[in-house]
C-alpha positions in Angstrom: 35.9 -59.0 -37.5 32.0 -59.4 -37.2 30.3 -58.0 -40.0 26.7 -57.3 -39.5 23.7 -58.9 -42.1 20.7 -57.1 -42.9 17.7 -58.5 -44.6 16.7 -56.1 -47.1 14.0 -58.2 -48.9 12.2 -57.6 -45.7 11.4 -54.3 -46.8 10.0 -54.8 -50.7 6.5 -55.1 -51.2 5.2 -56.7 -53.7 5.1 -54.6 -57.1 6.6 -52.1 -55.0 3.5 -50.4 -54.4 2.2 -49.1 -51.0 -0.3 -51.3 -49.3 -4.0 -50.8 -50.0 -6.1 -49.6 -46.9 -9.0 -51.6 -46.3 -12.2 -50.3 -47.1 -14.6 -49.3 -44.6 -17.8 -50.8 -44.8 -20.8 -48.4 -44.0 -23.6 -50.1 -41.6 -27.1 -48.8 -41.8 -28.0 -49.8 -38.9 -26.0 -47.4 -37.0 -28.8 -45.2 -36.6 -30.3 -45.4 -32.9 -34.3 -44.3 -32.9 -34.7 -41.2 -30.4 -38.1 -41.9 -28.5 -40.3 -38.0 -28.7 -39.9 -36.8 -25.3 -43.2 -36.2 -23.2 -44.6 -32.8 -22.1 -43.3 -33.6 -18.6 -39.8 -34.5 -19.6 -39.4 -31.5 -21.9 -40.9 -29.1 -18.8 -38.2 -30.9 -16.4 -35.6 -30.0 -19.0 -36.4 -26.6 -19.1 -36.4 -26.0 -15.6 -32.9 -28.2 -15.2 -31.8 -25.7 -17.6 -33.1 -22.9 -16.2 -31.6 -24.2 -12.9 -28.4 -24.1 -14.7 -28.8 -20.9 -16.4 -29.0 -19.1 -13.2 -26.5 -21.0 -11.6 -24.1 -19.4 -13.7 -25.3 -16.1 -13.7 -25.3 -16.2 -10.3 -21.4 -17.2 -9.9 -20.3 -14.4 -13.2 -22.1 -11.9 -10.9 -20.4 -13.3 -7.9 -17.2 -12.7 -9.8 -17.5 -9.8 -10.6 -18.5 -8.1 -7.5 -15.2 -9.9 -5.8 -12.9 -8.9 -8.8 -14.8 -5.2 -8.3 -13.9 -5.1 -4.6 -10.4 -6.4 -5.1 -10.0 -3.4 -7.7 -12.1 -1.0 -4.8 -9.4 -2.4 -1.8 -6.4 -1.9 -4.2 -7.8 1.8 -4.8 -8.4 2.8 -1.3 -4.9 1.3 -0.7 -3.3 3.4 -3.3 -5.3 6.3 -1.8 -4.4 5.4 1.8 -0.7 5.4 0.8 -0.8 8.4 -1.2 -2.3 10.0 2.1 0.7 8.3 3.7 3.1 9.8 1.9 1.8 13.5 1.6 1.5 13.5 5.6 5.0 12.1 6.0 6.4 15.0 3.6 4.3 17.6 5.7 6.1 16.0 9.0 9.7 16.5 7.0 8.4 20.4 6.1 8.0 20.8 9.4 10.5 19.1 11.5 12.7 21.3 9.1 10.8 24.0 10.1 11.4 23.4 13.6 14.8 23.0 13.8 15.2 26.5 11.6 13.4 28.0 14.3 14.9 26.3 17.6 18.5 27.7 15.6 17.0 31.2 15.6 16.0 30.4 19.5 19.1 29.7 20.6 20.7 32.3 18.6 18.5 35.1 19.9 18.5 33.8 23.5 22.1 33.2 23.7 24.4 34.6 26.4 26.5 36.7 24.0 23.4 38.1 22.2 21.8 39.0 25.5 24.6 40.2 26.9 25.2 42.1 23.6 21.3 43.3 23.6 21.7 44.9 27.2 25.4 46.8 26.4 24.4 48.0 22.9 20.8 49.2 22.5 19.6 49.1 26.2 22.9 51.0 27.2 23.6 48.8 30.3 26.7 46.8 31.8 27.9 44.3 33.7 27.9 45.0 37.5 31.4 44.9 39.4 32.3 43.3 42.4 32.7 46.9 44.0 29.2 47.8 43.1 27.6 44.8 45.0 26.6 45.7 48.3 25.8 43.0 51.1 23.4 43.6 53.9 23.3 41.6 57.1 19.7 40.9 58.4 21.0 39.1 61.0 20.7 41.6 64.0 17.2 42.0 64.0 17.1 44.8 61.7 14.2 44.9 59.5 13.3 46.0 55.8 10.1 47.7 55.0 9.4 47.6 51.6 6.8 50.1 50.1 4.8 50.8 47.2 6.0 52.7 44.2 4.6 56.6 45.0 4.3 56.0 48.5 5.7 57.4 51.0 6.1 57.3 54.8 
């Protein structure tokens, strides 16, 4: 069987004490000298920054006006729909409406209710084979036709 060794003296410090940190030194000389800036430098500062300034308020106001138009569009799209949908329930109304009154049509204008119509409140009937009369205008015979109230 292998049997595996460790070193554990590896780990022990001495007087079993953590390590000391090494002390940073602090350098004087880390200072750096800043040179006063001239009258021109300071002016080309301000206008860099002004530059800058109005850069930026330039692009939050472009921003805004596209994030107010995309909140316009989506409004007049909700509006547009809306309109959409009111006009599309009108059409149902009165496709409904249409078929109601093309039923009451066809009801009204039916063969049975005309034929009822002229039999029960006109007081009519059907004509009969024996009351049809044929004329033959083939002989030369003529018809004159005349005005109601005229005679002669």
């Amino acid at each position: 069987m292998n049997a595996v060794k460790y070193d554990f003296d590896a780990f022990l410090t001495e007087g079993n004490a953590a390590p000391k940190r090494e002390q940073r030194k602090e350098n004087n000389n880390d200072f750096v000298r800043v040179q006063p800036r001239t009258d021109e430098e300071l002016h080309a500062q301000e206008v860099y920054g002004a530059k800058k300034t109005l850069g930026l308020v330039l692009f939050v106001v472009l921003m805004f006006s596209f994030v107010l138009m995309q909140v316009s569009a989506g409004a007049q799209n909700y509006e547009i729909a809306r309109m959409i949908h009111k006009t599309k329930m009108e059409i149902t109304v009165e496709q409904s409406e249409n078929i109601r009154l093309r039923s009451e049509l066809n009801g009204i204008t039916s063969i049975y209710a005309v034929d009822t119509y002229a039999t029960e409140i006109l007081g009519m009937s059907k004509t009969e084979n024996y009351q049809v009369e044929c004329v033959d205008l083939s002989g030369g015979d003529s018809v004159i036709f005349t005005a109601p109230g005229v005679f002669g």
